[in-house]
C-alpha positions in Angstrom: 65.1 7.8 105.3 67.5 6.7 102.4 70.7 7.7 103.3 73.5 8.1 99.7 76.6 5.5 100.0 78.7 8.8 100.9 76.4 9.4 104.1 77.1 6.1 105.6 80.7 6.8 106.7 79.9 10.0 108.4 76.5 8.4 110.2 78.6 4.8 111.3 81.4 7.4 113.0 78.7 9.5 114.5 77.4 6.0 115.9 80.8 4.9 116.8 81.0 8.2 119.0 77.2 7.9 120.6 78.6 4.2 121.2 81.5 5.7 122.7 79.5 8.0 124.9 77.4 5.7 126.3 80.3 4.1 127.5 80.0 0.7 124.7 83.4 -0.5 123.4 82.7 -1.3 119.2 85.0 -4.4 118.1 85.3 -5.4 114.7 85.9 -9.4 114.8 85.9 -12.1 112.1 83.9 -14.8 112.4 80.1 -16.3 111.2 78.3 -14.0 112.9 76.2 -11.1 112.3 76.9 -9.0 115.3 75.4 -6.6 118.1 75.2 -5.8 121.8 76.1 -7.8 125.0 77.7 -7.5 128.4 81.1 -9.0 128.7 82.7 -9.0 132.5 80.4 -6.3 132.9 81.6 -3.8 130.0 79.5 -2.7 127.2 80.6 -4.3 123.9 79.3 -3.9 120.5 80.9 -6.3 118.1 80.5 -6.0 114.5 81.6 -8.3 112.0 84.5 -7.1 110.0 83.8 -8.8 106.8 80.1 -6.9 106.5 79.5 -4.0 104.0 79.3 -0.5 105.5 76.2 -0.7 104.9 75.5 -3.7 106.8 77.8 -2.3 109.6 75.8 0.8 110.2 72.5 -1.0 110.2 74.2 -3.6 113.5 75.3 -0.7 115.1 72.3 1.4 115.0 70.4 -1.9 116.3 72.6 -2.0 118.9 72.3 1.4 120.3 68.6 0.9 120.1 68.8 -2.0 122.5 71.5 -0.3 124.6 69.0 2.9 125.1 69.4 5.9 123.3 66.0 7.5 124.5 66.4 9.3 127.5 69.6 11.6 125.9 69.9 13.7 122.8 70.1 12.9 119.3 69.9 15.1 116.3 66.7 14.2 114.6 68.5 12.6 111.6 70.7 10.0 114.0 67.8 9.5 115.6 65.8 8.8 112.3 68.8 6.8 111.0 68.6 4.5 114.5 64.7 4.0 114.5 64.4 2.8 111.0 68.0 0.5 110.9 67.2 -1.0 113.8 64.0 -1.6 112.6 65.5 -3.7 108.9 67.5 -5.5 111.2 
């Protein structure tokens, strides 16, 4: 699935709400780093580097839902399309 440069807003704040709803805080940070998921003090966090194209943001987070589990709840096919194949260029 291609997705235009217009879609990727609108998919990267449907992921920040899935994100959200799975109870995962997203941070944007600076740093040399690419970015994903870990456990801090037992919260969820997603951290994203802040200096990365949208582009390059959507595709972290979508890898990181895919590791945090997205496959026991409900997706519309496209978000769930959009997860499968990001997660799979990361």
């Amino acid at each position: 699935m291609k997705l235009k440069e217009k879609e990727f807003e609108e998919t990267f704040q449907e992921l920040r709400a899935l994100a959200n709803q799975l109870g995962a805080e997203v941070r944007f940070e600076k740093g040399d780093f690419k970015g994903g998921y870990c456990i801090l003090k037992e919260n969820k966090v997603i951290v994203i580097n802040k200096m990365a194209n949208l582009q390059r943001k959507t595709m972290i987070l979508a890898a990181a839902l895919k590791e945090l589990g997205v496959d026991q709840i409900y997706l519309t096919p496209k978000l769930r399309e959009v997860i499968e194949e990001m997660a799979e260029q990361q």
